[in-house]
C-alpha positions in Angstrom: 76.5 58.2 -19.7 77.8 56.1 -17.1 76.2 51.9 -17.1 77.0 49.4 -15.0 78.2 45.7 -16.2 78.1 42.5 -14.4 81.4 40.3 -14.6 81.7 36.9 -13.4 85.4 36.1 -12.4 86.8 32.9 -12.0 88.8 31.9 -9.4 91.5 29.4 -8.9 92.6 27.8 -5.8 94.7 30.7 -4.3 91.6 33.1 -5.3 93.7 34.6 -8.2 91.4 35.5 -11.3 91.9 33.1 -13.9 89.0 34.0 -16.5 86.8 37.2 -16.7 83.4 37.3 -18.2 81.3 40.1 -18.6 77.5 39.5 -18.4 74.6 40.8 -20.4 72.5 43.5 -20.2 74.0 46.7 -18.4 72.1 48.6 -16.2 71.2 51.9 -15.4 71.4 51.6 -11.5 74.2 50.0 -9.5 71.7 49.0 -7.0 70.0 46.7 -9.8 73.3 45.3 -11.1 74.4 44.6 -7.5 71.0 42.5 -7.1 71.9 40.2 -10.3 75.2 40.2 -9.2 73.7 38.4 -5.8 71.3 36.1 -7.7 74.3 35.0 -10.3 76.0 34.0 -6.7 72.7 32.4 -4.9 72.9 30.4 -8.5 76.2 29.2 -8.2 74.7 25.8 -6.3 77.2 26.0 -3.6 78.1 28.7 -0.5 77.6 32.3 -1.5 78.2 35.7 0.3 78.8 39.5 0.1 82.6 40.1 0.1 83.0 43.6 1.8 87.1 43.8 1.1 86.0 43.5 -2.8 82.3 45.2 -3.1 81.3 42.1 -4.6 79.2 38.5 -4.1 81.0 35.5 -3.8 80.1 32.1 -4.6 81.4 28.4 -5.2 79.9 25.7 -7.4 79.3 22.1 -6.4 82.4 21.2 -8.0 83.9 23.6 -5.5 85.3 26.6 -8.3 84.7 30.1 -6.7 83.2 33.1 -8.7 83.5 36.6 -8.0 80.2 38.4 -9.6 81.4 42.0 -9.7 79.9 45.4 -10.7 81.5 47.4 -13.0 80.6 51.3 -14.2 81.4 52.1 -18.0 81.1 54.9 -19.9 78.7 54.6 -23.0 78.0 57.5 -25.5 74.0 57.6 -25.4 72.0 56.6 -28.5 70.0 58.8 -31.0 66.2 57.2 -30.8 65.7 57.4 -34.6 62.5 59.5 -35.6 60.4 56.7 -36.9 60.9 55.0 -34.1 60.1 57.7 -31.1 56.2 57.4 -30.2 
């Protein structure tokens, strides 16, 4: 089963990634992931955008760091609902 995962990557000045942190939950749909992935980077108190070359937002703080949010698909192995607890 395929999720998706938010990550947050930290830029440094020449825009190399310097730290990578994945965010919590997963979703389902990309489309849903993509919309945290812009609200993390509306968040970020400074400029944000869409970043077309990367599939990704983009956003600085107001100390000036820049963040990639990205969107990334993982595979899971789905989850047995134990009996006592299906309805």
């Amino acid at each position: 089963m395929t999720v998706f995962q938010l990550v947050r990557l930290v830029l440094n000045e020449t825009h190399q990634v310097i730290a990578r942190v994945p965010l919590q939950p997963v979703f389902e749909l990309r489309q849903d992931a993509m919309a945290m992935a812009e609200f993390g980077a509306a968040r970020s108190n400074g400029e944000f955008r869409y970043d077309s070359e990367h599939d990704c937002w983009w956003a600085t703080d107001a100390n000036g760091r820049a963040f990639r949010f990205v969107v990334e698909a993982i595979e899971v192995e789905p989850v047995a609902i134990a009996p006592h607890l299906a309805a």
